[in-house]
N, C-alpha and C positions, 0 to 999 in steps of 0.2 A: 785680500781674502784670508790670510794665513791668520791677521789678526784680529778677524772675527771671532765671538764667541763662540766654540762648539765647532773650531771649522778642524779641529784635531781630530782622525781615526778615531782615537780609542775615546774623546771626548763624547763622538759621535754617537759612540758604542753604548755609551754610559744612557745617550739620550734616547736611541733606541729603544735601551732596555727598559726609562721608563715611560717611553711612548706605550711599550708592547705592556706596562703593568694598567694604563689604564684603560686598555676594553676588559680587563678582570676588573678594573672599579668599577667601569658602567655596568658592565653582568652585574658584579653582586648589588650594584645601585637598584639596577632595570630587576633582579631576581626578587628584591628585598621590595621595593614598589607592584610586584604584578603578585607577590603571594601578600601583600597589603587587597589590591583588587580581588583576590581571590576567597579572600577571608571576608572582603566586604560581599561579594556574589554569593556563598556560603549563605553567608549568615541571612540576606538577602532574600533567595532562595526558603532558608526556612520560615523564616517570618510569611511570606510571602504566601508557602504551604500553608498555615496557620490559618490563615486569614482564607484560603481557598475555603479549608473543611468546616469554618464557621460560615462562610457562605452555602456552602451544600448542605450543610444543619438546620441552617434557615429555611432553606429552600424544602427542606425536608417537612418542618412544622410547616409552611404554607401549603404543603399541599398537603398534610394529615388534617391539617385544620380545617380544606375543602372538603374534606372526606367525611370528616368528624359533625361541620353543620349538614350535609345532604342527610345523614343518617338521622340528626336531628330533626327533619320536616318529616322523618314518615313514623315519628312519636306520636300517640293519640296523644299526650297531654301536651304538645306543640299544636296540634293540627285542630284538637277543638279549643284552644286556646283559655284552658279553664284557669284561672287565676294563682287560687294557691296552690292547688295540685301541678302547675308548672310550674310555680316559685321553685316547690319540695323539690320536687327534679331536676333543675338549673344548681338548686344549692349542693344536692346530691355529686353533680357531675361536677362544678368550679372544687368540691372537696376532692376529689378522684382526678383533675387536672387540673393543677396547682399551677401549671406554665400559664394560666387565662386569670387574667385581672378579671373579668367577666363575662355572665353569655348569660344571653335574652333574649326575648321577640318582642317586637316593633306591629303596631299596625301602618298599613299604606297609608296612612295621615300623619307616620312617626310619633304618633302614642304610644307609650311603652305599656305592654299589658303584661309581661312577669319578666321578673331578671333573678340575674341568684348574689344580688348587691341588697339591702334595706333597702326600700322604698325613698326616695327623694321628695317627692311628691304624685298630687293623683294625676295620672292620665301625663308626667311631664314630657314630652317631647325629647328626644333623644337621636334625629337625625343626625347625618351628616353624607358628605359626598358617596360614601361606598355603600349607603341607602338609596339613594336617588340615584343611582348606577346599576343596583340590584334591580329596581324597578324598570329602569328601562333597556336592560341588558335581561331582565329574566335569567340572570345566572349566576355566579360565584363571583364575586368581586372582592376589592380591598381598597381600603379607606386611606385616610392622611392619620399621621401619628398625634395621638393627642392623648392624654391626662386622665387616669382611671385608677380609680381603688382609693382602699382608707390605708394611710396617708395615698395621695395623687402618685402614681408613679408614669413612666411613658410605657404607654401601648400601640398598637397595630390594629386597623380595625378592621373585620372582615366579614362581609354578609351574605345572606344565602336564600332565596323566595320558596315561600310556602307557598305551593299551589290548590286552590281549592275546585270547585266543580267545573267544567267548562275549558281547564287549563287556568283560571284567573287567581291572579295574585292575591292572596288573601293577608300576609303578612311576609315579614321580613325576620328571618332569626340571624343573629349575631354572636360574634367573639372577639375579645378583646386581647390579642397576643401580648404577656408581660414582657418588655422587650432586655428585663431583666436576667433573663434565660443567658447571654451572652458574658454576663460576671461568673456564672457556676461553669461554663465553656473554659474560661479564663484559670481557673482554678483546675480541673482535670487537663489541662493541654500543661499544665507546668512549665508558664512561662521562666525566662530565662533569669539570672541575677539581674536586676536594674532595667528591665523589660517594660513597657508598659501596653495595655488593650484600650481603647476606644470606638466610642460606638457613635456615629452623627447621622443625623439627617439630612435633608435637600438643602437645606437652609446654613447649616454651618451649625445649628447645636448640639450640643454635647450632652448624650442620652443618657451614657452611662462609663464608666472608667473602671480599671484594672490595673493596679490595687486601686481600692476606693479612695474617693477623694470628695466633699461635700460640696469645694469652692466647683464653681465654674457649671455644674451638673444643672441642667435646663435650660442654660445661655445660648447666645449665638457667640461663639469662639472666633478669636479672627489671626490665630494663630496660623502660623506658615503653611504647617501639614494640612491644617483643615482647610486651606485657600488651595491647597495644590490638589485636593482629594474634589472639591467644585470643580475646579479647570476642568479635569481628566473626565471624571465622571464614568470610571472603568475601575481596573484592575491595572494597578502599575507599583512602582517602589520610589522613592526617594527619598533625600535624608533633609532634616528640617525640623524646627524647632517646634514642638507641641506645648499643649497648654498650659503643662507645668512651668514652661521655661527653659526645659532642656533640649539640647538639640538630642538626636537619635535618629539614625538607618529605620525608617517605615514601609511599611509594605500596608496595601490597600487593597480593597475590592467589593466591590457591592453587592449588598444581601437581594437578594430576587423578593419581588411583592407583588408582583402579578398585576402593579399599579403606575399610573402616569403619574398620580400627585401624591404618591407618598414611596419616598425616596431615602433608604439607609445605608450606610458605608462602614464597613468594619475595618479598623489599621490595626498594626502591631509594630511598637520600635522598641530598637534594642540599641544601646551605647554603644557606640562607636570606639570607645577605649576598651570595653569589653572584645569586640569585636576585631580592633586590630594589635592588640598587647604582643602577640606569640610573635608576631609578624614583625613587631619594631626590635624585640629583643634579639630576634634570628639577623636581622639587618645589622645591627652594632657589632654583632659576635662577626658577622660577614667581613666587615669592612677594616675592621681590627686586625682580620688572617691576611689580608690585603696588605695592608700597609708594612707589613712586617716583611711577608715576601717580598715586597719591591725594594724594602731597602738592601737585604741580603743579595739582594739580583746586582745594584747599583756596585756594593763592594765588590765581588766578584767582576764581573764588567770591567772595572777598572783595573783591577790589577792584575787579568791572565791577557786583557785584548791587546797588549803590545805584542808578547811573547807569539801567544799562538794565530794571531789575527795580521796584525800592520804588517808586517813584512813581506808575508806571502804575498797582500795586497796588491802590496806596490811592486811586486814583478809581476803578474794577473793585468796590473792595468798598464805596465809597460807593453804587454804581450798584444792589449786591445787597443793601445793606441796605433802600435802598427797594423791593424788589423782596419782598423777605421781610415787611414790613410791607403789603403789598396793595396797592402802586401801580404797576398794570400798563403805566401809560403814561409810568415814568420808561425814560431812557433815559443811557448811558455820556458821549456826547458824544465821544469817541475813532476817532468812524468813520473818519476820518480818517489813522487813525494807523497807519503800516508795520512790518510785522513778526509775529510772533505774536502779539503784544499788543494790535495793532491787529484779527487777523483776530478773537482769545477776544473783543477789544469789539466788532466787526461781527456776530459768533454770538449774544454776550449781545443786542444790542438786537434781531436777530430772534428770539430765544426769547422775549423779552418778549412785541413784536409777535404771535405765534404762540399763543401763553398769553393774550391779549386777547381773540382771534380765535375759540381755542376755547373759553374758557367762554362766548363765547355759541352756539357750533356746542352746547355739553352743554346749555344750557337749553333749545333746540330738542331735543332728543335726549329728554331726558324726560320731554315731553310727549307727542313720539309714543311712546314704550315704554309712557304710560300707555294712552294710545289702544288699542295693540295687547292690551294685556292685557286689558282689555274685551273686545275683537273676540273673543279668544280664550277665555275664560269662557263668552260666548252658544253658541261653537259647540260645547262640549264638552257646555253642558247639553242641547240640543237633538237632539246624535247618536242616531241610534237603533242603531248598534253599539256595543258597549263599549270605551271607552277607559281606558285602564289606565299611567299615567305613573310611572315610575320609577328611582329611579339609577344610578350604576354596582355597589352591591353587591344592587340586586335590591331596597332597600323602597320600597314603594307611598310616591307622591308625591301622585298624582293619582288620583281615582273618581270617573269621572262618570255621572249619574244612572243611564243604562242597564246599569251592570255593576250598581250595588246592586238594580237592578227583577231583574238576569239572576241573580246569585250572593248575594243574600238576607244581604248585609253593608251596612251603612252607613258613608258617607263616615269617619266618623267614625271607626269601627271599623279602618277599612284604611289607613289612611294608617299609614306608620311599620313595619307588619309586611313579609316578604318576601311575594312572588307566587307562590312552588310552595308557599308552607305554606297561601296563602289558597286557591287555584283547583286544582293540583295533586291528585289521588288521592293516596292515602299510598304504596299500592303502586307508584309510579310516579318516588316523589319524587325516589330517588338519579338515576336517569336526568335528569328533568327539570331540577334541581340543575346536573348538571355541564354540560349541555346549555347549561341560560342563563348559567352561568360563561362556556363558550367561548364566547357569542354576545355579550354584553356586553364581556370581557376581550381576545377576541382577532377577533370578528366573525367565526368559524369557523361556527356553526350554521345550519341548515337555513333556522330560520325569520327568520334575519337578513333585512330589503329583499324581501321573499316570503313568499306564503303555501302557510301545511301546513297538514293538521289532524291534531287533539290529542284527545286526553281533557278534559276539564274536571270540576270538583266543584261543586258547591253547599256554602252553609253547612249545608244539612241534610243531606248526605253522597250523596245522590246524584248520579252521574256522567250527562254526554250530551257526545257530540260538538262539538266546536268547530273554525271557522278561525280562525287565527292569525295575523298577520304583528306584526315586529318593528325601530320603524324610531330608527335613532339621529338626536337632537334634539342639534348641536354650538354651542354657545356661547361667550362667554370663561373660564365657569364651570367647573365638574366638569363632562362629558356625563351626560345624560339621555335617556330611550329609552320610549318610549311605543308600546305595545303594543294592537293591536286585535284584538277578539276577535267572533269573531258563531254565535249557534247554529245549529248546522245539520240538528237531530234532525232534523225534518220531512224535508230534503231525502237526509236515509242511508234514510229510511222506502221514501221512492218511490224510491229506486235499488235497495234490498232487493226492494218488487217486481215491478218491471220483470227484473231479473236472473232471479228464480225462475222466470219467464212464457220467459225469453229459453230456461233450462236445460231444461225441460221441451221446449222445441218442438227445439232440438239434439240431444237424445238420440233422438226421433222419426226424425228426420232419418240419423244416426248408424246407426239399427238397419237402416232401411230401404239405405241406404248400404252396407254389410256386406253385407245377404245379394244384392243385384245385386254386388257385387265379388266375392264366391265363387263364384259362378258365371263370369264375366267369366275370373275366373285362371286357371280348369282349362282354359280356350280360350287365354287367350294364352300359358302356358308351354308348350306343345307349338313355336308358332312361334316362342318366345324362344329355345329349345335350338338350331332349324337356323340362327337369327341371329348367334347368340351364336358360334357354330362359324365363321360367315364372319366374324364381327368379328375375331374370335381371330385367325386369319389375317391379314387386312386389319394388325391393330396388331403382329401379332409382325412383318409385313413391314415398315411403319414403325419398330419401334424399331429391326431391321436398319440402316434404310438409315441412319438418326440417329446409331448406334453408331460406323458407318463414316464418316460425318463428323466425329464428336468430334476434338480436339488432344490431350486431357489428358483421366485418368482422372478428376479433379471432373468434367469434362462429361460425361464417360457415366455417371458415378453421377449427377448432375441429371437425365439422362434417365432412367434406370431408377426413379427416385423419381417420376417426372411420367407414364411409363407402366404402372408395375407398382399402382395401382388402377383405370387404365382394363382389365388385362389380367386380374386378379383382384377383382373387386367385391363377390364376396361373400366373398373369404379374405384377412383382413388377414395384409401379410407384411412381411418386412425382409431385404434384402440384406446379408451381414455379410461382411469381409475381411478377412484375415489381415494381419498387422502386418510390418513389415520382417523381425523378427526370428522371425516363424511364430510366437510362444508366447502370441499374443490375438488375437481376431479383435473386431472394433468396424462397427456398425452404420451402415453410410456410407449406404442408403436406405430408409425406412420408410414405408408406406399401410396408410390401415384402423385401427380401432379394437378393440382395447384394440392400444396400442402395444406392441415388445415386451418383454417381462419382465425382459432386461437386454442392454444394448448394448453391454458390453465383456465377455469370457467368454474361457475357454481353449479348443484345440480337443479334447480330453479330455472337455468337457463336451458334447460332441455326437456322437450315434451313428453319425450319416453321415460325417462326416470322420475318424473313429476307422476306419471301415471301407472308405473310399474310394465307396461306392454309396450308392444313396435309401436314407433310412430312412422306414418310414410308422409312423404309430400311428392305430389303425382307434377307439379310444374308449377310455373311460376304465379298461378291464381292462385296459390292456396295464401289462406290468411295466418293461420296455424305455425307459425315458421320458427325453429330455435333458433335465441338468439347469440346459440355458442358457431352460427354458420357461417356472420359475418354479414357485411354490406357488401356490392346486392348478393340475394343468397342466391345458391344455386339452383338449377332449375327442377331439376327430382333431385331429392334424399330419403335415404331411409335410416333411422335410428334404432337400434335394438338394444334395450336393455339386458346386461349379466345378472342373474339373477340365480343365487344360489339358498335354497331353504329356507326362501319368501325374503332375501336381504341381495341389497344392490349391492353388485362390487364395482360395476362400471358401466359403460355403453359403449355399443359397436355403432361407426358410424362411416355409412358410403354416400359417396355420389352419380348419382346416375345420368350417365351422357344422355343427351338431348334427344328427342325420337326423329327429328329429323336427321339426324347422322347418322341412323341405321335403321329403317322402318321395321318396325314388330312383324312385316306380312313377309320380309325377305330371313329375318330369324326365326320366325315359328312362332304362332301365335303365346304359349308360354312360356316366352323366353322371361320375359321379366319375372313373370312369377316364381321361375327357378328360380333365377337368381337371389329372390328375396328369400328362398324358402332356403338356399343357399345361407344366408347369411342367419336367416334363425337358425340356423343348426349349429352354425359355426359359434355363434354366439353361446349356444347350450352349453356345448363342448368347453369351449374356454372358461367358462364359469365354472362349472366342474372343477376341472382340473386346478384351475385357480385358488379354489376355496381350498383344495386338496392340500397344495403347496402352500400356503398361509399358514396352515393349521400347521406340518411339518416344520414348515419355518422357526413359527413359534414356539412348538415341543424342542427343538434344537435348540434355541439361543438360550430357552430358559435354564437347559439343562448344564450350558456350558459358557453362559456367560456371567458376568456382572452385575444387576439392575442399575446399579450407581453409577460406575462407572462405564460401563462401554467393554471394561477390559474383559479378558477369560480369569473364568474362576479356580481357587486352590485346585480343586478335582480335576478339571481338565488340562491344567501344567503338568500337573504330577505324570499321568498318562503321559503325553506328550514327551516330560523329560525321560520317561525310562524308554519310549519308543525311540526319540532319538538319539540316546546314548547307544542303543544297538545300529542301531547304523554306522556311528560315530564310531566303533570298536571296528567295526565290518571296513569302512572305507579308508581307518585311520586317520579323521583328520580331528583337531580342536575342537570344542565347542567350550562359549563363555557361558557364566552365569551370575547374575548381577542382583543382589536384594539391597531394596531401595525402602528409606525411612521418615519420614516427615520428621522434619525436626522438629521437639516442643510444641504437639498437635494437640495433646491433653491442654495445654497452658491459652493456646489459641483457641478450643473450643470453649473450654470455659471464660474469655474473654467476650467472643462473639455470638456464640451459640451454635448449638448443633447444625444448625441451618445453614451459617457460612462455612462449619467445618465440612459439610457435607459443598457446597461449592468448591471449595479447595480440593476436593476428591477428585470429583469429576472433573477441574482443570488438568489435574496432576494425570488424569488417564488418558485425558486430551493430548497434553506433551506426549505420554510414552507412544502413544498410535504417531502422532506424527514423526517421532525421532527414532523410528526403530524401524527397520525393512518387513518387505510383505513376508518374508519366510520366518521370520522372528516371531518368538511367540510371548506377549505382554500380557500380566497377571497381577489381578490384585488377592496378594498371599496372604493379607488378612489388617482388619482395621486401618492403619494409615501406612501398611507394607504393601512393597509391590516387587515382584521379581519377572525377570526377563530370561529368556534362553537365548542365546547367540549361536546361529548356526554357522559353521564353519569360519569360527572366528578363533585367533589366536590371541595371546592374553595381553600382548601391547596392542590389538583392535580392542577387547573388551576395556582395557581399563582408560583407550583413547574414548570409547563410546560412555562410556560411565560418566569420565569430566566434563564430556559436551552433554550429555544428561543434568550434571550440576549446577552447568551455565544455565542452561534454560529454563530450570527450576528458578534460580536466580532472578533472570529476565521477569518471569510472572509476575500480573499487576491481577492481582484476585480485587472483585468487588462484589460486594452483596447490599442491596438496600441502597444503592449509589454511594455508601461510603470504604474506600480502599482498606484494606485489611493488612497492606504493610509486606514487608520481602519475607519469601518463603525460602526455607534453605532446609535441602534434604543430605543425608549422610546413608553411602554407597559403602556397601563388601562386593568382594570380587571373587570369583573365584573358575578356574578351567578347568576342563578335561584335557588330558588324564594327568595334571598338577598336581590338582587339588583332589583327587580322588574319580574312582572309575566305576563308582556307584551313585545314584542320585541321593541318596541319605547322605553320603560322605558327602558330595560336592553341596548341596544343599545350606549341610553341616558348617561345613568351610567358608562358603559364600558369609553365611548368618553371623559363625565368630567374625569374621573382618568386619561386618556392619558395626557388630558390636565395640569391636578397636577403635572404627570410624567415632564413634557417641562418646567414646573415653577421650578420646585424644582431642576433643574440642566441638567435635560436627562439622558440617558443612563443609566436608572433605569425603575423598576413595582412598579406600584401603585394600589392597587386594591381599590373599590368602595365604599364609605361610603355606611351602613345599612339601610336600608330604616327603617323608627321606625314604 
């Protein structure tokens, strides 16, 4: 062995060190390889994007295009199909939408009668598939790609039916998508250096390219990408050689056409040398640092590992050879010694020490484990419940005497088997089974730490009652779980008849019970009726006066839900209210049972508000029935419309118990009619009041809210912050205040339009209601500003609450028009009380300059406010 290679210490030492240099070559190998993968996902990624927003482009002119021919069939000079007065207007509009190779109409025989192309000839036929699909689809269709305009270019065909008298198709008007739209895409998305776009059909030809190229353009290409882009027939990426002949990273996805037989795929690749350059040059600089450090490691190594290494060693492994031979009481003799070598010698000799120590602590240990296992034999034989020990997959460990006396198995017998095959019924077992899986497995079962009772079996099959509990036995071993079992026939005997003795003397009771309360009832509903009449009052005068307290329409619908079963107790009902837009009404309070039948509904679906008055339904003959009541309806309802200064705001709707479960002749001949006249009033009232609170509603919000936003407006901050700056002085504690800036909003509307700028508003208001507490008060302070108040917040909470404000700004995916608008980043000042001053103008002030710091020093950062000294 000595004269092996490398069989030396400090040889060793050398090889160690450069064992230990190469997982730094594989890192920077594996680093320099997975930011190669990363550069390729990247680039991937964007391409990939690309290719999205030209499919959402697409997808966008197909459906302008549906939109564009419908508007076209209700032209007189479409629809009486006069010659050249539709020429003039085809060529009007192909000039005004230069994206259409063409647009015409067709007669049902595919005669063409005007187009906005020259004439071809008279009356020449001009069918094609997305004709004869118009025709028997009667609706918007799209064609196979085919050849249009002077020179031919490739189009998209798309048809649309002129209906004439009757509903009948009288012609077919058309457009012909240039599908040359996708080169001017290519040109605004600023492809990448050495990039290329391509446009294919179902087929594999080549529609159009980016940069242009003349070869290949109208062929079937049988190029890699274009074979991989058939396969998929989706949205995917892979790298592959294209038409030109170069290979290139592509990404792919198909353009939507609302059609089975005309089929387009848009790609984009980009060079792969492009795309992995930064990544191979970081890899060389990597592996260069590498190599230089392993040699310096190698020198070193070599020439301290005698000196400070081998010596020590070799008393270290004198000290472990006697150690390994059984002599626990040798020790190093290095205690002494500084350094790591000294502490491994201070460790080794108390390991020794330690290893002395405990074998004799285990010779003690074994003797009582024998003890206990004794102790623990006497008690199992002696139990007079059954004990039943077993492992974690359920087989009997343990029988002690009293299970073989109780289930007529011998020790012998049970050990080794499972427990639901031995004690278990058969009919029982799947249950039982899964039962003591989860009780075992996951400690889920009933009869884990606790007792049930069970079924049990005998070996001679018959069943009696048992209790069970099931407790886990934890060791260093597998767990074990011993289970106790005790019969309880006897005690199910005497509770059987104790219960029969109990049932017989309750029905006794029960009969007698009944007929003193039928008599009893015929006496008190005479005085429940003149009761019931002053309550009625009494509570319709309450919810009155509660109604005219309300702020807001929640609060009188909480009262009308917390009144209307004190006021109808025996007619479950629901208040239901017409939606902003009048075209649904939604159940805003409910009492009484069965709830009802559906809570959002048209008002169509109900007779009273169809008609402006009550509707009644007296039982179940009526024909008359809303269909907001449900399958099968009930047997009386009455409906009443709210009805405030001739305008519906909703309907009140009860249900009336059946006439045989109270007869009219033991209530009072006018019992129903109060009640109905009950609910017209009731109905009155609430309308009222409602319109009241509406109207309030709306003078409030407009006074103190946003239109656009949602948020509170400059006027009602300003209040706001000087009311609670006085509190804040009063109680002494912080308040934050935070103004917020859209970054580059001028540059983004005039990119998009006022329209998504104004969507971007009202996200940005959306974030601040969601990230800001109910006591906080959110404001838009003007154009694309917005400022917050913090109550009782200190200035590492505000300026903690500002950068989670940032992030979330961040997070926002705004879209308008289905096309993405790109990351929004807004720029925070900050500013507290009483920091930053102890007036709202100063803190205000404060707050504004940090914004302003925020926009100088880059954006899309918080700045919070210099000190006041």
């Amino acid at each position: 062995m000595a004269g092996l290679p490398f069989s030396g210490l400090r040889a060793r030492l050398v090889l160690l060190v450069l064992v230990a240099v190469l997982p730094a070559l594989g890192l920077a190998v594996h680093a320099g390889i997975e930011e190669r993968r990363a550069a390729g996902a990247r680039v991937r990624d964007d391409t990939l994007l690309l290719t999205r927003l030209a499919s959402a482009n697409h997808e966008r002119l197909v459906e302008l295009t549906g939109h564009f021919l419908a508007t076209l069939t209700q032209l007189p000079e479409i629809r009486q199909g006069a010659g050249s007065a539709c020429d003039a207007l085809l060529a009007r509009l192909i000039h005004q939408h230069p994206i259409y190779a063409d647009i015409g109409l067709l007669s049902v025989q595919g005669q063409r009668i005007c187009s906005s192309l020259p004439p071809l000839g008279t009356g020449e036929a001009r069918p094609g598939p997305f004709f004869r699909q118009v025709l028997s689809t009667r609706s918007f269709a799209v064609g196979e790609i085919e050849a249009a305009g002077i020179p031919p270019r490739p189009t998209l065909a798309f048809g649309y039916p002129v209906f004439g008298e009757l509903s009948a198709v009288r012609g077919v008007v058309y457009a012909l998508l240039d599908l040359a739209w996708l080169q001017d895409f290519a040109e605004t998305a600023k492809l990448p250096s050495g990039a290329v776009l391509l446009l294919v059909d179902g087929k594999g030809t080549l529609l159009a390219r980016q940069p242009p190229a003349r070869r290949g353009l109208g062929e079937v290409s049988r190029a890699p990408i274009v074979q991989t882009i058939l396969r998929t027939r989706g949205e995917g990426t892979s790298e592959g050689v294209g038409p030109d002949g170069v290979e290139r990273l592509f990404a792919f996805a198909p353009l939507a056409t609302r059609s089975d037989e005309a089929e387009l795929y848009v790609a984009v690749g980009v060079s792969p040398a492009e795309a992995y350059a930064e990544a191979n040059r970081r890899l060389m600089r990597m592996l260069a640092a590498v190599g230089i450090a392993g040699l310096l490691s190698v020198f070193a190594a070599w020439s301290a590992g005698d000196l400070f290494i081998v010596r020590r060693v070799k008393a270290l492994l004198a000290a472990t050879t006697g150690l390994a031979a059984g002599d626990l009481a040798i020790r190093t003799g290095m205690a002494g010694e500084p350094g790591a070598l000294g502490q491994l010698a201070r460790e080794f000799d108390e390991m020794a020490e330690t290893l002395e120590k405990r074998q004799v602590e285990m010779d003690r240990a074994t003797e009582d484990l024998r003890k206990s296992e004794a102790r623990k034999g006497a008690i199992l034989e002696g139990a007079l419940d059954c004990v039943i020990t077993m492992d974690a997959a359920g087989h009997v460990v343990e029988f002690n005497p009293a299970a073989e006396k109780t289930f007529g198995y011998r020790r012998q017998q049970a050990v080794g088997r499972r427990v639901d095959e031995l004690i278990v019924p058969p009919r029982l077992r799947g249950r039982a089974e899964a039962a003591l899986d989860r009780a075992l497995l996951r400690g889920e079962a009933g009869a884990l730490r606790r007792r049930v009772e069970r079924v049990a079996m005998r070996a001679d099959g018959t069943e009696f009652p048992v209790e069970v509990s099931v407790t886990p036995i934890e060791g260093e071993g597998e767990p074990l779980y011993t289970t106790f079992l005790r019969d309880i026939t006897e005690r199910r005997q005497a509770e059987e008849a104790l219960r029969g003795t109990r049932d017989e003397l309750q029905k006794r009771v029960e009969a007698r019970t009944a007929e003193l309360k039928d008599a009893n009832e015929r006496l008190v509903d005479w005085v429940e009726e003149l009761q019931q009449r002053a309550q009625d009052m009494r509570l319709l005068s309450e919810v009155g006066d509660h109604l005219q307290a309300c702020h807001s329409v929640q609060e009188a619908y909480a009262v009308l839900a917390q009144y209307g079963g004190s006021l109808f107790p025996d007619e479950p009902g629901a208040l239901c209210m017409l939606s902003e837009g009048h075209n649904l009404l939604e159940c805003v309070a409910a009492w009484g049972t069965p709830p009802p039948a559906e809570e959002v509904f048209t008002p169509d679906d109900c007779w009273a508000l169809r008609r402006g008055r009550p509707h009644v339904v007296e039982g179940p003959e009526a024909r008359l029935v809303c269909r907001h009541v449900g399958t099968p309806p009930p047997a009386a309802y009455v409906c009443v419309p709210l009805m405030a200064q001739t305008t519906a705001l909703g309907v009140l709707h009860l249900i009336e118990g059946p006439r045989e479960a109270k007869p009219e002749s033991a209530l009072g001949p006018h019992h129903a009619l109060a009640r109905r006249q009950l609910a017209f009033t009731v109905a009155d009232q609430v309308a009222l009041a409602l319109s009241n609170l509406r109207l309030q509603e709306s003078l409030r919000d407009q006074a103190i809210r946003d239109p656009l936003t949602g948020l509170f407006n400059r006027r009602y901050m300003q209040e706001s912050l000087d009311r609670e700056l006085r509190r804040a002085k009063r109680r002494r504690t912080p308040m934050g205040v935070i103004m917020i800036d859209i970054d580059h909003f001028k540059r983004f509307n005039d990119t998009f339009g006022h329209a998504a700028g104004d969507a971007l508003l009202r996200e940005m208001g959306a974030l601040l209601q969601r990230e800001t507490r109910a006591e906080d008060i959110a404001c838009r302070y003007g154009g694309e500003e917005f400022a917050l108040i913090l109550l009782d917040a200190s200035a590492d909470d505000t300026e903690e609450r500002a950068m989670l404000l940032r992030e979330g700004a961040s997070r926002l995916r705004v879209e308008y028009g289905h096309q993405p608008l790109g990351n929004i980043t807004i720029s925070v000042g900050v500013a507290v009380f009483p920091d930053h001053g102890t007036v709202a103008e100063a803190l205000l002030k404060a707050a504004d300059a940090a914004l302003y710091r925020a926009k100088a020093g880059g954006r899309d950062r918080v700045r919070v406010a210099e000190t006041v000294s």
